[in-house]
C-alpha positions in Angstrom: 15.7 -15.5 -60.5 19.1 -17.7 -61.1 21.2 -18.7 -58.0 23.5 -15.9 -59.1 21.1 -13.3 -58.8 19.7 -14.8 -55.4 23.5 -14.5 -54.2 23.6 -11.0 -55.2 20.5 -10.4 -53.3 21.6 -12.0 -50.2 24.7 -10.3 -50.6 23.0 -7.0 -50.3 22.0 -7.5 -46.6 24.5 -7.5 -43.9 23.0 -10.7 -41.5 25.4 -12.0 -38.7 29.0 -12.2 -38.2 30.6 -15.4 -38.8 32.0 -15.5 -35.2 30.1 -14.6 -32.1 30.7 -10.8 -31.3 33.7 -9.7 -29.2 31.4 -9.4 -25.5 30.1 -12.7 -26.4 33.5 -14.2 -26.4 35.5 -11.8 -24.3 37.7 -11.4 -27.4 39.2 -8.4 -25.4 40.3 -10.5 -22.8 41.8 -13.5 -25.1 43.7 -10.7 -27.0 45.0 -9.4 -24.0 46.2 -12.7 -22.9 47.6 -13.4 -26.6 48.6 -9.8 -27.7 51.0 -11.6 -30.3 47.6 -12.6 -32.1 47.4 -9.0 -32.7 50.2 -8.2 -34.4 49.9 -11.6 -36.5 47.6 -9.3 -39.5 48.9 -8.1 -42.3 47.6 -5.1 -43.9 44.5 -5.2 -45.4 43.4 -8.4 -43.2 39.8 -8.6 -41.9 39.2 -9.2 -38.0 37.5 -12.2 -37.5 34.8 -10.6 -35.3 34.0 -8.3 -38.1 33.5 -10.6 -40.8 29.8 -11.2 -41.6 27.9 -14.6 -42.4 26.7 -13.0 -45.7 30.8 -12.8 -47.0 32.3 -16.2 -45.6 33.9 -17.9 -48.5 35.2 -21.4 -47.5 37.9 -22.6 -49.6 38.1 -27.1 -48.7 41.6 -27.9 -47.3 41.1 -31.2 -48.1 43.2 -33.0 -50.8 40.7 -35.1 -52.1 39.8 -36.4 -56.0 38.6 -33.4 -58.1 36.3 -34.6 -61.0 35.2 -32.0 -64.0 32.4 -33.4 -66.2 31.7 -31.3 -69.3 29.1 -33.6 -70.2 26.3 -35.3 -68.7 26.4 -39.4 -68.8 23.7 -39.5 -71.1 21.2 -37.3 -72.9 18.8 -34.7 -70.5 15.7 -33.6 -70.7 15.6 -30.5 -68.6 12.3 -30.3 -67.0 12.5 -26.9 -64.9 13.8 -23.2 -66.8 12.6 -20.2 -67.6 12.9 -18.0 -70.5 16.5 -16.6 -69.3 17.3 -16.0 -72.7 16.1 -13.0 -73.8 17.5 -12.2 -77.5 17.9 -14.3 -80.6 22.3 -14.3 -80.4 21.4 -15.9 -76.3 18.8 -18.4 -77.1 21.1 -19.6 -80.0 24.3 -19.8 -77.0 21.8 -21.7 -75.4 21.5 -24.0 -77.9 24.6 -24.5 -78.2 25.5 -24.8 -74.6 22.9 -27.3 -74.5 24.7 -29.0 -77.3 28.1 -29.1 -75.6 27.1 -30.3 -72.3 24.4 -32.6 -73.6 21.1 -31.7 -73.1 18.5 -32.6 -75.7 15.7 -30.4 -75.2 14.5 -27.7 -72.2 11.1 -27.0 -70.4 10.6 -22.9 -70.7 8.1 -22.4 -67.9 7.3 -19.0 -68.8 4.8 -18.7 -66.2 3.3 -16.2 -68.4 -0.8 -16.0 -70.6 -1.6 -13.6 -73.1 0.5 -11.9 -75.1 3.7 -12.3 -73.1 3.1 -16.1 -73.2 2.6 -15.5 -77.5 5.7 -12.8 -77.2 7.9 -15.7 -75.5 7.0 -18.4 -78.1 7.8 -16.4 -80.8 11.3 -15.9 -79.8 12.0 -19.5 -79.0 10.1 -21.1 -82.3 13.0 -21.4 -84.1 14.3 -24.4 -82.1 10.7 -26.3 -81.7 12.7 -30.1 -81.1 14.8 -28.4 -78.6 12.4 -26.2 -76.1 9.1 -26.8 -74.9 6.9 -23.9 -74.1 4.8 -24.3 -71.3 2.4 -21.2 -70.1 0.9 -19.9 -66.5 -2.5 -19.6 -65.9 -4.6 -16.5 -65.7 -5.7 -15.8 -62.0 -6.9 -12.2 -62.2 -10.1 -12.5 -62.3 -10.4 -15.0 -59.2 -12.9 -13.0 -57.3 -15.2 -12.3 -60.1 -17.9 -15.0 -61.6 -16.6 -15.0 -65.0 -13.5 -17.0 -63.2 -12.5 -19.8 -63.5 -14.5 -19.9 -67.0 -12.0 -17.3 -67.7 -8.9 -19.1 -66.9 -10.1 -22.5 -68.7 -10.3 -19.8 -72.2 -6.8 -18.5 -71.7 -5.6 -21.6 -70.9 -7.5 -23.5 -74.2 -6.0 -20.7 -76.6 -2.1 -20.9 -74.9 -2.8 -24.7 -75.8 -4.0 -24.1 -79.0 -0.6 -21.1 -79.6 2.1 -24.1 -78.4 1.9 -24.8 -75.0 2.3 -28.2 -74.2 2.2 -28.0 -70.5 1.5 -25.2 -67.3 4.1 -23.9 -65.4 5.4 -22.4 -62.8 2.4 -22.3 -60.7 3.2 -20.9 -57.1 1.8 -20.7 -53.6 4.4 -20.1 -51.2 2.0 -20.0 -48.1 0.0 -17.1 -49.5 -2.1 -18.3 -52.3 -1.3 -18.8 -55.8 0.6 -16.8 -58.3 1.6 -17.1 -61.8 4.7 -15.0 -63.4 4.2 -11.6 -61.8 1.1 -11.7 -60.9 -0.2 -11.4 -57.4 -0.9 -13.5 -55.0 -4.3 -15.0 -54.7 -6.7 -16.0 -51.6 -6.8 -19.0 -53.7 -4.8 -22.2 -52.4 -4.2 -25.2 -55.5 -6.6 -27.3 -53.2 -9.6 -25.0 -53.5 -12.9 -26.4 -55.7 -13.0 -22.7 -58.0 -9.6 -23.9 -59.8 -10.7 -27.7 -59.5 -12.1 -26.6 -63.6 -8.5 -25.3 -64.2 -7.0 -28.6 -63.4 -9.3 -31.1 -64.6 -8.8 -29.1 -68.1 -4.9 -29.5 -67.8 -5.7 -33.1 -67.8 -8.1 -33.1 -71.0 -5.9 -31.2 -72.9 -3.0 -33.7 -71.6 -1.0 -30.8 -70.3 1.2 -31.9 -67.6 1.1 -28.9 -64.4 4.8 -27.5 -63.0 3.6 -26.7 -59.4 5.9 -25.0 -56.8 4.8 -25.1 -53.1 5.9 -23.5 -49.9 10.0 -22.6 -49.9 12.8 -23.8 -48.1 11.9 -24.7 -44.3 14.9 -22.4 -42.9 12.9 -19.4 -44.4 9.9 -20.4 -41.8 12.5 -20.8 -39.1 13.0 -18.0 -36.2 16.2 -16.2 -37.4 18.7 -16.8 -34.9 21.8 -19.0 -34.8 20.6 -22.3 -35.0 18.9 -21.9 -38.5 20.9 -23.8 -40.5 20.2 -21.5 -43.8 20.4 -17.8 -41.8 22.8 -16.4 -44.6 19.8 -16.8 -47.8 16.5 -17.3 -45.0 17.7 -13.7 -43.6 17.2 -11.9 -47.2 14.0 -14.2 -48.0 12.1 -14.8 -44.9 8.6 -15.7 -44.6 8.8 -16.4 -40.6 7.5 -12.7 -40.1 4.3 -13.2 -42.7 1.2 -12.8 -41.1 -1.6 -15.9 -42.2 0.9 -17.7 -44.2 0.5 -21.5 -44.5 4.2 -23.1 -43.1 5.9 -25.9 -45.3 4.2 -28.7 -43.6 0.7 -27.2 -44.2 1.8 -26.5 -47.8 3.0 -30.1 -48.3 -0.9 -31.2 -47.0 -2.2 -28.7 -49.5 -0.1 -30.2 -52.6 -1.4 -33.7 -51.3 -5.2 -32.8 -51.0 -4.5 -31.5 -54.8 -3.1 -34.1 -56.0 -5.5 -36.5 -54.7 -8.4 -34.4 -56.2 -7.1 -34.5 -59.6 -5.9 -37.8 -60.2 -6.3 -38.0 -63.9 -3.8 -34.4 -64.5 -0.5 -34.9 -63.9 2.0 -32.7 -61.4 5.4 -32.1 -61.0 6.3 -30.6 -58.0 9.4 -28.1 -58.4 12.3 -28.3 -56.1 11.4 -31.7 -54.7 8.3 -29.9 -53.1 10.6 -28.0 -50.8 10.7 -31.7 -48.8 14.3 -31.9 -49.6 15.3 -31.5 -45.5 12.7 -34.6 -45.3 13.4 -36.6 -48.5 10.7 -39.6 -46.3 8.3 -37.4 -46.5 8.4 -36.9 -50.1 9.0 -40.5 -50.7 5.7 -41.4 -48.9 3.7 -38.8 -51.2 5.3 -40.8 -54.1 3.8 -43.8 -52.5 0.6 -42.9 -52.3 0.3 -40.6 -55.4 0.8 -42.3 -59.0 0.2 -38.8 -60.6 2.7 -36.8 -58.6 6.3 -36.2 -60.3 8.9 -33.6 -58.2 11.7 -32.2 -59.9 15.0 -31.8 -58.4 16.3 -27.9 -59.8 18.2 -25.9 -57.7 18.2 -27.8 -54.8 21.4 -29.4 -55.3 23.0 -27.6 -52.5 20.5 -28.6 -50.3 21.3 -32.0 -50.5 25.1 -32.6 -51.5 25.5 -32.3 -48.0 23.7 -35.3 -47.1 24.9 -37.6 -50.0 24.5 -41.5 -48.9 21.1 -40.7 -47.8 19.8 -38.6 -50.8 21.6 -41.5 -52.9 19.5 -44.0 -51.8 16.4 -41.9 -51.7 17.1 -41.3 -55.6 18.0 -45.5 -55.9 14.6 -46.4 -54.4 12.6 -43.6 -56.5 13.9 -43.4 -59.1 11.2 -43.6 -61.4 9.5 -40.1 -59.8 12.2 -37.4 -60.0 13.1 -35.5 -63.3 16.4 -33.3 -63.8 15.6 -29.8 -64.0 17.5 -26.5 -63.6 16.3 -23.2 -62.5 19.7 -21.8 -62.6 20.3 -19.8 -66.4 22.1 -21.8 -69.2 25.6 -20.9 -68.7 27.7 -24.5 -69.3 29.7 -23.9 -65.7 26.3 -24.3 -64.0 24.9 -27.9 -65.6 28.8 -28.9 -64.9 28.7 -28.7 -61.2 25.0 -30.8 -61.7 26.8 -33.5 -63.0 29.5 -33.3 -60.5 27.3 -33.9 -57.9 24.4 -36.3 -59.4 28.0 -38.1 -61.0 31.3 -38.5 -59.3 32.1 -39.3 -55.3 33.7 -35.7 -54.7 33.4 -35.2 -51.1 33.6 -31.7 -49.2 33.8 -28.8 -52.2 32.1 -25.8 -52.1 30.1 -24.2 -54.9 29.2 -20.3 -53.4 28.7 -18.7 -56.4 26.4 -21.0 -58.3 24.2 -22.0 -55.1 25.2 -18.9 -52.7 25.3 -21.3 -49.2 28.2 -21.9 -47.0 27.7 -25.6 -46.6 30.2 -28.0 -48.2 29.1 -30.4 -51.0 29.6 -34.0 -51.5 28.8 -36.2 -54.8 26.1 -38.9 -54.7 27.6 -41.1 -57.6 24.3 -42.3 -59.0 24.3 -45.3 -60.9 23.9 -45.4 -64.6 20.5 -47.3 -64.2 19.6 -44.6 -61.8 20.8 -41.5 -63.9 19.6 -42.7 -67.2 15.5 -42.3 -66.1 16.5 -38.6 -64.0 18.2 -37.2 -67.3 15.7 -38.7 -69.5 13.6 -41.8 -69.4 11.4 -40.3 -67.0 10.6 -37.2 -68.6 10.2 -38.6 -71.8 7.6 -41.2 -70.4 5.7 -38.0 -68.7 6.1 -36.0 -71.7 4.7 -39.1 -74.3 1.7 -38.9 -72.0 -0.1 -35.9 -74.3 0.1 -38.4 -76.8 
């Protein structure tokens, strides 16, 4: 789903009001005191106390440098889409979007096997230098002997159709999943997909994994959860036997560390990006592991000197990626905020949160291997 769908959704749900209610604050009794507040409204003016979280729309007062960039520094490899174009006329808009703002190729993770994976490659074969088709893996047959023989086959004949690399494999605390199929009792960690793995890495196939979520969708929904407006519409703190972020982030590792000769790219910087250390000490310890960045953008614009520096010093490990549709707006505000020094603007309808965002002004040195260099060296590797 693209942030603007996942703003639509949260729209849908009605979660807390932006103010504390009118008991909480004795609202009655300050409008009694002020009754000219009252009469200040002009028609067709909301109440404070009845507007909800899910509708604030903050607008920065602050007169500050306003920086457009049409087109990305240098040239991008895009390692994190899906295929959101679904007809011939879009996937040639998308190529032409791509053109404009500068991206030279895009990772399709179709999350898809069988003949939706061949149905999706079809489509896009026209452009082979400018997408990459990567497939999902087949978990149906988990709880049956012929697996994970079963998924190794599917997974050799994707390969062998034009997939160059497996993706988006999730487990969000549940057990893995791959395009709409359901969740397994199987965690990435487990020895019956060990075979899985270790053939992604013979066949050089490089493995898009997303673990756990954000943490606010773990967090008790109450007022001091700093994401309540999305975590409300997509909580998992009510799931019985799910496995929280932290225990997620142990799983990945224990994965990882297993499979040292296949490589991983873990999607959204593995959900860490509240605790960018963290991530930076799994780097440290695991040569194989890659993490994307794709929409998480609004989860950390709003700390920008830190996340700057966390992108200085690993620089080598993170690879641009999307996850948002291909309209030319969206990879604009990407480049905004991986670009300029823009402090405290807002970006609601792309990202659909009410914090303000801030610009990290990478350096070229360190933008050059996030849009390319980087993905390009993990890409090579099937070589």
């Amino acid at each position: 789903m693209n942030r603007r769908s996942f703003l639509n959704a949260a729209a849908a749900a009605g979660v807390a009001a932006v103010v504390p209610s009118a008991s909480t604050l004795g609202y009655a009794s300050q409008m009694a005191a002020h009754p000219q507040a009252t009469d200040a409204k002009t028609p067709g003016e909301k109440s404070p106390a009845t507007i909800l979280l899910k509708d604030y729309r903050p607008k920065s007062l602050h007169k500050v440098p306003v920086t457009e960039i049409t087109k990305a520094k240098f040239p991008i490899i895009d390692m994190h889409s899906h295929p959101y174009a679904e007809t011939p006329e879009q996937i040639a808009e998308w190529v032409r979007n791509m053109d404009e703002v500068g991206v030279q190729k895009t990772v399709i993770l179709t999350m898809r096997t069988g003949a939706e994976f061949d149905e999706i490659f079809r489509k896009y074969a026209k452009y082979p230098e400018r997408f990459e088709m990567w497939c999902g893996l087949q978990f149906t047959d988990y709880d049956k002997p012929r697996f994970p023989a079963s998924a190794v086959k599917e997974l050799e004949r994707c390969h062998a159709t034009g997939a160059v690399g497996v993706g988006e494999i999730h487990d969000k605390g549940k057990g893995l999943a791959s395009g709409e199929q359901k969740t397994v009792g199987l965690h990435p960690d487990d020895d019956r997909v060990a075979p899985v793995f270790e053939k992604c890495a013979e066949l050089r196939m490089p493995l898009s994994l997303h673990v756990a979520d954000p943490i606010w969708m773990y967090q008790p929904m109450d007022e001091t959860n700093d994401g309540l407006m999305n975590a409300y519409e997509w909580r998992l703190d009510n799931q019985p036997d799910i496995v929280k972020l932290p225990g997620m982030i142990d799983i990945l590792e224990r994965t990882v560390q297993k499979h040292r000769h296949t490589t991983f790219v873990a999607c959204h910087f593995a959900n860490l990006d509240y605790d960018l250390t963290r991530l930076g000490e799994l780097f440290e310890r695991n040569p194989n592991l890659y993490a994307d960045i794709s929409a998480r953008y609004a989860e950390t614009a709003p700390i920008p000197r830190f996340a700057a520096k966390f992108y200085a010093k690993h620089a080598d490990r993170l690879v641009y990626g999307t996850d948002m549709g291909f309209d030319k707006p969206m990879y604009h505000t990407t480049f905004r905020i991986l670009e300029t020094l823009d402090e405290h603007f807002y970006e609601i309808e792309q990202f659909g949160y009410h914090w303000s965002l801030s610009g990290f002004g990478l350096p070229d040195s360190v933008l050059k291997r996030l849009y390319h260099d980087n993905a390009a060296r993990l890409l090579m590797r099937r070589a």
